[in-house]
SEZA-812397 format. One line per field, with one value per residue: residue in one letter; y, x, z of N, C-alpha, C in turn. Coordinates in steps of 0.02 Angstrom, whole numbers, m for minus. Layout:
% residues N
code <- (A	...)
n_c2 <- (Y	...)
n_c1 <- (X	...)
n_c3 <- (Z	...)
ca_c2 <- (Y	...)
ca_c1 <- (X	...)
ca_c3 <- (Z	...)
c_c2 <- (Y	...)
c_c1 <- (X	...)
c_c3 <- (Z	...)
***
This chain:
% residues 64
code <- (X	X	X	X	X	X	X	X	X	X	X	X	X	X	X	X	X	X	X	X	X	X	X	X	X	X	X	X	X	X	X	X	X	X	X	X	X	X	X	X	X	X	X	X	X	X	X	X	X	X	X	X	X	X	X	X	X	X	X	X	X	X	X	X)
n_c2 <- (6643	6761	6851	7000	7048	7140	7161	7260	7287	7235	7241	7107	7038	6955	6887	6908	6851	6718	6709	6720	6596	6596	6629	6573	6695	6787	6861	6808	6866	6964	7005	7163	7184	7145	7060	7141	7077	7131	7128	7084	7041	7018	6916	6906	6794	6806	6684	6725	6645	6539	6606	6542	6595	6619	6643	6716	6725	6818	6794	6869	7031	7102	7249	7297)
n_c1 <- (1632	1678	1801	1836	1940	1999	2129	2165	2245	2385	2542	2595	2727	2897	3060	3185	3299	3367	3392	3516	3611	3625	3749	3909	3923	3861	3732	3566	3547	3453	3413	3379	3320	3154	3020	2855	2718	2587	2419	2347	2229	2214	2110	2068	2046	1992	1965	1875	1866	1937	2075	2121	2190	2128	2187	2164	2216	2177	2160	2267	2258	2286	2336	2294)
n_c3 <- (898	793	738	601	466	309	197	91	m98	m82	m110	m214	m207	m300	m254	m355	m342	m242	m51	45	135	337	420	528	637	547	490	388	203	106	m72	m138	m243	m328	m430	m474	m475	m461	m370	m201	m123	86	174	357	500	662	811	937	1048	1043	1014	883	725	555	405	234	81	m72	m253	m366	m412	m597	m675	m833)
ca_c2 <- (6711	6772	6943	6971	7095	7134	7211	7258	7327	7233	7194	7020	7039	6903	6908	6884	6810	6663	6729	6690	6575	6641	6587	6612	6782	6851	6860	6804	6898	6955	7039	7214	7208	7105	7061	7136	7033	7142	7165	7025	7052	6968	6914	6859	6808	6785	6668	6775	6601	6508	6623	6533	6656	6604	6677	6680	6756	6802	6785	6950	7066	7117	7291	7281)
ca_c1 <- (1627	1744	1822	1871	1962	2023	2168	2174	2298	2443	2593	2625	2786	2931	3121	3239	3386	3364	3396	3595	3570	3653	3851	3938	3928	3828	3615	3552	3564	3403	3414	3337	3276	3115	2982	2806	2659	2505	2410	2307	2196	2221	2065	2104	2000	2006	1925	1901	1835	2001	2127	2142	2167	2119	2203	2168	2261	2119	2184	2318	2235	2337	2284	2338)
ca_c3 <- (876	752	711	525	439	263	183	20	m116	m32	m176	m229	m255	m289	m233	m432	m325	m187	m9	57	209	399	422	576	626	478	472	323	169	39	m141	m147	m306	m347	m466	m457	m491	m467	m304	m174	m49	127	221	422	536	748	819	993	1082	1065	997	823	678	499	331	156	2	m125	m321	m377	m469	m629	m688	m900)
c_c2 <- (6728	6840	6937	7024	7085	7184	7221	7295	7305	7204	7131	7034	6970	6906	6879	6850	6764	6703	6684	6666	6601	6584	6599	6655	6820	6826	6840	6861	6907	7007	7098	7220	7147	7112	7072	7107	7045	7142	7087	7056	6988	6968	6868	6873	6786	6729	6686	6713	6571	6533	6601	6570	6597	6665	6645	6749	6755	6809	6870	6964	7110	7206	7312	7379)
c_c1 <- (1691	1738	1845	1899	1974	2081	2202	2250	2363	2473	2603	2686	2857	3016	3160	3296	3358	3404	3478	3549	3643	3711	3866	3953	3913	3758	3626	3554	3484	3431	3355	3302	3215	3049	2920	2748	2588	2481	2357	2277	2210	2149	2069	2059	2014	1948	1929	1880	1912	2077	2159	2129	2190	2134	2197	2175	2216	2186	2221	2257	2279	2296	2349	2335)
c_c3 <- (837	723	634	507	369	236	113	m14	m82	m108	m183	m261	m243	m300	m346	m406	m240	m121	8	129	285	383	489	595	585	464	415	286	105	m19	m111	m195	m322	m403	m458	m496	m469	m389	m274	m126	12	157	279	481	616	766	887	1056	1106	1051	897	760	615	454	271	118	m39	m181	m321	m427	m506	m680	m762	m916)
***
């Protein structure tokens, strides 16, 4: 048996600067500013038998 959901309108968006990696005494580090690339839907599903959840990334939609 499987549960499903969907969730649309979610940003595809992509970082312009590579993430700093953790040092001794300091978290990692990300860039605030990033590039957007239009919108994706997620669709995720349960499987309520064994616990295993399935995802998929449909195509971005680019609106010109």
């Amino acid at each position: 048996m499987l549960s499903v959901d969907e969730k649309s309108q979610i940003q595809a968006l992509e970082r312009t600067q590579p993430s700093l990696p953790m040092k001794k005494g300091r978290l990692g580090t990300m860039a605030h500013d990033y590039k957007r690339n239009g919108t994706t839907t997620l669709f995720a599903a349960l499987n309520v038998l064994d616990g295993t959840v399935i995802g998929k990334n449909m195509q971005r939609h680019r609106h010109q």
